[in-house]
C-alpha positions in Angstrom: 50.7 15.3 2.6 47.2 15.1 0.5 45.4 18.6 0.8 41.3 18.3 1.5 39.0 21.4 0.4 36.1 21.3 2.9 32.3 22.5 3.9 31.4 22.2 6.7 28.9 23.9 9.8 30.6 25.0 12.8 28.8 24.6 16.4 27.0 27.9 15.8 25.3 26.5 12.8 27.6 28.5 10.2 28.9 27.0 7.2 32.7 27.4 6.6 34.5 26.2 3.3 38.8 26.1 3.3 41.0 23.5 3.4 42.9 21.0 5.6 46.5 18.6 5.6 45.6 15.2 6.7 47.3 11.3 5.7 43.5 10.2 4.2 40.0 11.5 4.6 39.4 9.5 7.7 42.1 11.4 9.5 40.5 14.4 7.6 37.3 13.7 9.1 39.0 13.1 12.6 40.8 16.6 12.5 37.3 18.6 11.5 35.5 16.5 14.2 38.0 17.5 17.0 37.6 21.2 15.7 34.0 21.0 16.0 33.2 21.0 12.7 30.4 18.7 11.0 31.4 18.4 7.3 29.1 18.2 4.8 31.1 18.1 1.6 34.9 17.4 0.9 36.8 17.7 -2.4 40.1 14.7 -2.4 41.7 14.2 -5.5 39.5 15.8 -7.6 36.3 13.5 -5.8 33.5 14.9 -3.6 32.4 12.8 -0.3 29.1 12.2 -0.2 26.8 14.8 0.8 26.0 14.7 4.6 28.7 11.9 5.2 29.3 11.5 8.7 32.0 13.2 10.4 33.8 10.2 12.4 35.0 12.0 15.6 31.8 13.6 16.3 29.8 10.7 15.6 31.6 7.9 17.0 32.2 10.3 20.9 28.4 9.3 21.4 28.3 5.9 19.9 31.0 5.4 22.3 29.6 7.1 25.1 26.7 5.0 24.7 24.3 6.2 22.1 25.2 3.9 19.4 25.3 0.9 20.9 21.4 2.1 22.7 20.2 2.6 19.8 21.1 -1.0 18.1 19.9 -2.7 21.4 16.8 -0.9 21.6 16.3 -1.3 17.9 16.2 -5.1 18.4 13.2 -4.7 20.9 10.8 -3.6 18.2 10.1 -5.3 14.9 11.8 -4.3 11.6 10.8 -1.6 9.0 8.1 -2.4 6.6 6.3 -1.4 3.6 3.8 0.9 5.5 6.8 2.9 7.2 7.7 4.1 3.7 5.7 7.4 3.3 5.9 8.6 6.8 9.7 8.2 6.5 9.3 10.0 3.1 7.7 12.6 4.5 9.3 13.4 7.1 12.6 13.4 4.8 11.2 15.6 2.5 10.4 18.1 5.6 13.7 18.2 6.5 15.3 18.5 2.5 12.7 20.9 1.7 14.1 23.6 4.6 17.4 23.3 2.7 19.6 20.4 4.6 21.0 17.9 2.5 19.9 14.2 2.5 22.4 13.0 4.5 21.8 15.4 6.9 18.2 15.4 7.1 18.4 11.1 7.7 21.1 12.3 10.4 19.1 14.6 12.0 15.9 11.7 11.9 18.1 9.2 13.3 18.2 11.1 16.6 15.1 13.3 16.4 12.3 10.4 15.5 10.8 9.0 18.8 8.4 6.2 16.8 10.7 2.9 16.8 10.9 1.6 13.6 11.0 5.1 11.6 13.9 5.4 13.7 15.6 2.4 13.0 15.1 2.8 9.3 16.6 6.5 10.1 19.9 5.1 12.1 20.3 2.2 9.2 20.2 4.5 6.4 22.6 7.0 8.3 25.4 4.2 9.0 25.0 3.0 5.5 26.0 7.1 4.2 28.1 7.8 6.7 30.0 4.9 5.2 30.4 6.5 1.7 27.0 5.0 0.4 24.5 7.0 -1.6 20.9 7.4 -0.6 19.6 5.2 -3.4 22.2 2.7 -2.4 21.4 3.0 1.3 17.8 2.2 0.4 18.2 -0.7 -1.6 19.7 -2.0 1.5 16.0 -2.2 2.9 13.7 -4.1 0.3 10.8 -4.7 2.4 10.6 -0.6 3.2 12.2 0.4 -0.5 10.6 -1.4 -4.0 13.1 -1.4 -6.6 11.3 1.7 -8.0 11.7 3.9 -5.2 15.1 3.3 -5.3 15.2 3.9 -9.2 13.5 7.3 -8.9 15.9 8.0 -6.0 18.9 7.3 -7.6 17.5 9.1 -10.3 17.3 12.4 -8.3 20.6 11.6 -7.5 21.7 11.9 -11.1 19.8 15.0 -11.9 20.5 16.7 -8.4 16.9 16.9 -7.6 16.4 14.7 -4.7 14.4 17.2 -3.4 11.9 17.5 -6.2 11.6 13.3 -6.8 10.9 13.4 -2.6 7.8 15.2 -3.7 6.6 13.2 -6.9 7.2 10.2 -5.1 5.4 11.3 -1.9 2.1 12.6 -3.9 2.1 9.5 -5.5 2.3 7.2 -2.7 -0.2 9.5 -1.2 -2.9 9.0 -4.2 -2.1 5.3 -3.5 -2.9 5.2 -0.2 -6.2 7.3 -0.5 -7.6 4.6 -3.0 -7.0 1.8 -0.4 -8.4 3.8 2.4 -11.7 4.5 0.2 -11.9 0.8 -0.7 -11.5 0.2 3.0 -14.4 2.4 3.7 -16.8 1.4 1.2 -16.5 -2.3 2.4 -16.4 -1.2 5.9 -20.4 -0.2 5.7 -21.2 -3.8 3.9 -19.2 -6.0 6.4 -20.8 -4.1 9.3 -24.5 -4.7 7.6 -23.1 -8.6 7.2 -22.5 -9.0 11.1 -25.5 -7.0 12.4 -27.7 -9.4 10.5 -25.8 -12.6 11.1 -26.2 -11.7 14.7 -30.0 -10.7 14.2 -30.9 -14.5 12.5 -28.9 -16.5 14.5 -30.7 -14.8 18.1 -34.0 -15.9 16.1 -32.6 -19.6 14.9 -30.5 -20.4 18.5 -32.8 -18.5 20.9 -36.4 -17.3 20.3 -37.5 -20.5 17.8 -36.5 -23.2 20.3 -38.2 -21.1 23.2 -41.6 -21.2 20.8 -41.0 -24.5 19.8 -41.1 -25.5 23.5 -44.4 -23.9 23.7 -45.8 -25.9 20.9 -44.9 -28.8 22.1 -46.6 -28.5 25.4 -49.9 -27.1 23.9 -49.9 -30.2 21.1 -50.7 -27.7 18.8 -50.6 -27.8 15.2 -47.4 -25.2 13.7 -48.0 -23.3 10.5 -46.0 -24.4 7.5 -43.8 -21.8 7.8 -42.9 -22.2 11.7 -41.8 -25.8 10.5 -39.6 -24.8 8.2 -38.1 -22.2 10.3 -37.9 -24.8 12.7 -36.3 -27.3 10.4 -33.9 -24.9 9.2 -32.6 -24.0 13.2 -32.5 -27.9 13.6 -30.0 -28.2 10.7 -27.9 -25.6 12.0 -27.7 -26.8 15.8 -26.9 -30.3 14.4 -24.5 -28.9 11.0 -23.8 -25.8 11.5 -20.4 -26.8 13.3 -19.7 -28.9 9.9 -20.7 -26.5 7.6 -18.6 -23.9 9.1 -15.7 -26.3 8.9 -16.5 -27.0 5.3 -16.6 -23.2 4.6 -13.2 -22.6 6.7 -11.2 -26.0 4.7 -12.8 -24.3 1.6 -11.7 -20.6 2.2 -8.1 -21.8 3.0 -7.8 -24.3 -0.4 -8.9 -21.3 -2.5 -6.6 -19.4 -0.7 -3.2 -21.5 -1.3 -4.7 -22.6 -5.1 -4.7 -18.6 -5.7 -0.7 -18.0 -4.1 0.1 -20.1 -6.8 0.9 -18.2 -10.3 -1.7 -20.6 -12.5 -4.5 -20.0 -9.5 -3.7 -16.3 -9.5 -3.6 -16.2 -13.2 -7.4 -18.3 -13.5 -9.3 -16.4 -10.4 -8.0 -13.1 -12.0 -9.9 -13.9 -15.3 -13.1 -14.8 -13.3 -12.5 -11.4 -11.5 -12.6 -9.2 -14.5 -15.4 -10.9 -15.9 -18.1 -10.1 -12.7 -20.2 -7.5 -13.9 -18.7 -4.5 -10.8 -15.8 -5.9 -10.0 -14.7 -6.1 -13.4 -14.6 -2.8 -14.5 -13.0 -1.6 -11.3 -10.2 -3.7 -11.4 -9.4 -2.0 -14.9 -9.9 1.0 -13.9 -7.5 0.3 -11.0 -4.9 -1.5 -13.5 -5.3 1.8 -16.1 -4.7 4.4 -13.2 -1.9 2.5 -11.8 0.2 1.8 -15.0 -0.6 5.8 -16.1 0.5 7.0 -12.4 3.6 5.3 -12.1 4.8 5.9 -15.8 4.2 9.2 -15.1 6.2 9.5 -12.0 8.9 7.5 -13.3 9.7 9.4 -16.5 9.2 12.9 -15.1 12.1 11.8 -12.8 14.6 11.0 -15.6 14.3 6.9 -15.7 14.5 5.7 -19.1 11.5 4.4 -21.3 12.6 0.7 -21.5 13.1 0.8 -17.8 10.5 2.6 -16.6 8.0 0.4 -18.7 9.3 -2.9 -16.8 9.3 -1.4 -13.3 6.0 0.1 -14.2 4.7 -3.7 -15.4 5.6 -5.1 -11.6 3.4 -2.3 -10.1 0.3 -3.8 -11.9 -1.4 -6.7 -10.0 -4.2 -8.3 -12.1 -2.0 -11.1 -13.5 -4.1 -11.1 -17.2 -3.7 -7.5 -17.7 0.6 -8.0 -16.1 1.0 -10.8 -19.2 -0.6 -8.4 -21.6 1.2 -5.5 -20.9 4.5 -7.9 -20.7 3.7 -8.1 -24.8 2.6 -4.8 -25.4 6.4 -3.3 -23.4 8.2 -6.1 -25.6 6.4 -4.4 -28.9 7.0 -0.5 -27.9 10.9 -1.5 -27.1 10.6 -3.4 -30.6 9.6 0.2 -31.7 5.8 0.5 -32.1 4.3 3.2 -30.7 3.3 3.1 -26.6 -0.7 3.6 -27.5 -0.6 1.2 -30.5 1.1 -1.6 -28.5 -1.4 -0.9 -25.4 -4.4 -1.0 -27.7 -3.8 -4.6 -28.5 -3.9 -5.8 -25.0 -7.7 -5.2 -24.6 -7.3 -3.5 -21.2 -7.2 0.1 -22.2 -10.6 1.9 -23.0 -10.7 3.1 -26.3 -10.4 7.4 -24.8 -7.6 6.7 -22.3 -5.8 5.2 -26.0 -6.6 8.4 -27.9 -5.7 10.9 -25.0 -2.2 9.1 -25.0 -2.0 9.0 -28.3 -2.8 12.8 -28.6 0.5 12.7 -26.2 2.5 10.5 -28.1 1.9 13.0 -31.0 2.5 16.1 -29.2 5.7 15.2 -27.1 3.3 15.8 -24.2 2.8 11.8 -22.8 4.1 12.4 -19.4 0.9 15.0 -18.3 -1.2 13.0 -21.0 -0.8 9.9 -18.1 -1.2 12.4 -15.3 -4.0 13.8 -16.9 -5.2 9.8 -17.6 -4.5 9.3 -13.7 -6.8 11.7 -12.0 -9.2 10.6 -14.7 -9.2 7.3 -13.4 -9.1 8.3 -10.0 -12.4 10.0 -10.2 -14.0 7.0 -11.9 -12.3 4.6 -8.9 -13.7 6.8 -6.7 -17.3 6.4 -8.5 -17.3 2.7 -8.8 -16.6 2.2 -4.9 -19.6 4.0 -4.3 -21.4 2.7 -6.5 -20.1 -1.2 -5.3 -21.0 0.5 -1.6 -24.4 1.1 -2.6 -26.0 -2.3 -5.1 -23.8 -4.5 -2.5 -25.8 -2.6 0.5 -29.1 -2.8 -1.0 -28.6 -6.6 -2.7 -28.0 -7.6 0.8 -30.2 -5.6 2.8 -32.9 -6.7 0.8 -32.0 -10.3 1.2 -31.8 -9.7 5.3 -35.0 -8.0 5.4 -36.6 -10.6 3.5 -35.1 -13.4 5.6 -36.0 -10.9 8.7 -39.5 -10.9 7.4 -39.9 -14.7 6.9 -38.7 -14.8 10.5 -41.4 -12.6 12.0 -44.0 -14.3 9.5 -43.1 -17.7 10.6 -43.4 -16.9 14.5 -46.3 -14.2 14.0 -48.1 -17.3 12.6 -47.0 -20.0 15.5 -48.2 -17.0 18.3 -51.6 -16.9 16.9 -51.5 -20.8 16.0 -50.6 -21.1 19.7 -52.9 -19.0 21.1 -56.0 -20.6 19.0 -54.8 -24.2 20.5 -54.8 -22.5 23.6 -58.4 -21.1 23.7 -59.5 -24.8 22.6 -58.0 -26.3 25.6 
């Protein structure tokens, strides 16, 4: 009978290593489970079981009892995993791997400890997927909408080098630095939009409400309206008899534009237009430089190769001129030329971010030259939001005010028209 070397934890939380007879590892597993034992590594035939595989007895006495099939039923009550679930899951995985549990264990453990509903779901369908023999990386891939192909890249990576823990933490800081961009480009819009609204709200009270009021007035003193009241006038007219067009126009406008860009020639064309706006421009290549530097980075610091890392790096970029022109420049550096050289003949590198990664090439040093190229570009992201924040404010602040102004003008000018036709009557 086949002989199993074993780790394992005991009830009281102690690890204990020996051996055990058993026909195959499942009746291996069976025997630990009914001693009480949750195993966390087993040596057959000269092969290890996957760390924090799941011991069969001791999991399949609750699924049995109820727990299992709970969880799948309540699991189909809420909506599946997404993209956004993936750092908090991350997170809390690294919690648990950096106190010393494997990652078996630690998804185990999150599979019954996590109370939000879809973190746990993720949690359970990575467990069943390890418990089954299945790596983490592996496990992953099983979820694409949660998991992009690099995550599970740098994952399996980890794997490979036995630092799971360590690549947890790379991956997490960068996710993090990702997710702090969006949330600034979400506040620096936020103030605009709410500035946008505010004064939409403002005109149309003055158009829909106070000018036909005044007009009423007019009419019944048969007075004479300044130029400016008539235009004002005019202009309220068009809306009350167009406005229900011209906001149709706008909406059939906004969704052709909308389905011409989801196509790859649209995307490709509007993209071009984008970089060439005098603040959007710039921003978008910063973004585009920071991303392709970060996620280099990440990736060879965790072990992936050059050739790979460079195409998984490509999909991460989303300006589709700058994607096709990195597409070349990665086909040139795996033809041999040099990472800086090929980049510099793309036109979307600035000519400093090509010397500092040169200097890196040169040195041996081109993983932190990208960090170092990252945070760079973070700081000058972070700069060009602000700075959108601020013209976009002002450009359209003035353009309220002045409309605002013109408002007040034009009925200023019909109350004292009004009151002159008034004292001749």
């Amino acid at each position: 009978m086949p002989r199993y070397s074993y780790t394992a934890r005991d009830a009281g939380g102690q690890t204990v290593s020996a051996e055990v007879e058993a026909p195959s590892r499942k009746d291996a597993f069976r025997l630990l489970a009914a001693r009480g034992l949750q195993v966390g590594r087993m040596l057959e035939a000269g092969g290890l079981a996957p760390a924090g595989r799941k011991v069969p007895g001791a999991a399949a006495a609750p699924a049995k009892a109820g727990g299992g099939f709970q969880f799948k039923l309540s699991a189909a009550r809420v909506s599946p995993p997404a993209r956004g679930d993936r750092l908090p899951f991350l997170e809390a995985l690294h919690d648990l791997t950096t106190s010393g549990l494997s990652a078996g264990e630690a998804i185990r453990l999150l599979s019954v400890r996590l109370k939000e509903p879809r973190l746990k779901a993720l949690s359970g369908g990575l467990w069943e997927r390890i418990s089954e023999g299945a790596p983490l990386s592996r496990a992953m891939g099983a979820y694409p909408a949660v998991f992009d192909s690099a995550t599970v890249n740098l994952i399996q990576a980890g794997e490979a080098t036995g630092s799971v823990n360590d690549t947890l933490g790379r991956l997490i800081s960068h996710l993090t630095e990702q997710r702090e961009i969006r949330r600034k480009l979400m506040n620096a819009m936020a103030y605009p939009i709410f500035i946008v609204f505010i004064a939409a709200g403002v005109i149309l009270f003055f158009l829909f409400f106070l000018l036909p009021r005044l007009q009423s007035l007019f009419d019944s003193l048969h007075g004479k309206m300044p130029e400016s009241t008539v235009i004002l006038i005019a202009i309220s007219n068009f809306c009350l008899h167009y406005g229900i067009f011209i906001i149709a126009g706008l909406i059939f406008f906004a969704v052709a534009a909308w389905r011409w860009r989801s196509t790859e020639a649209g995307r490709l064309t509007s993209d071009a237009w984008l970089l060439k706006l005098p603040l959007v421009g710039p921003f978008l290549t910063a973004s585009t430089v920071h991303s392709f530097s970060q996620t280099l980075s990440v990736l060879l610091e965790n072990g992936i190769t050059a050739s790979e890392a460079l195409r998984m790096t490509e999909r991460q970029i989303q300006n589709r001129v700058h994607r096709h022109a990195f597409n070349g420049a990665i086909a040139r550096v795996l033809e041999g030329e040099a990472l800086s050289a090929a980049l510099g003949r793309t036109g979307c590198m600035p000519d400093l971010v090509l010397d500092r990664l040169a200097v890196g090439e040169n040195t041996g040093n081109v993983v932190p030259s990208l960090r170092d190229i990252a945070r760079t570009q973070q700081k000058l992201i972070s700069a060009q939001l602000d700075l959108f924040t601020q013209v976009f404010a002002s450009a359209f602040l003035l353009g309220v005010f002045v409309f605002v102004g013109f408002i007040a003008f034009a009925i200023v000018s019909a109350i004292f028209s009004a009151s002159a036709s008034f004292e001749l009557h």
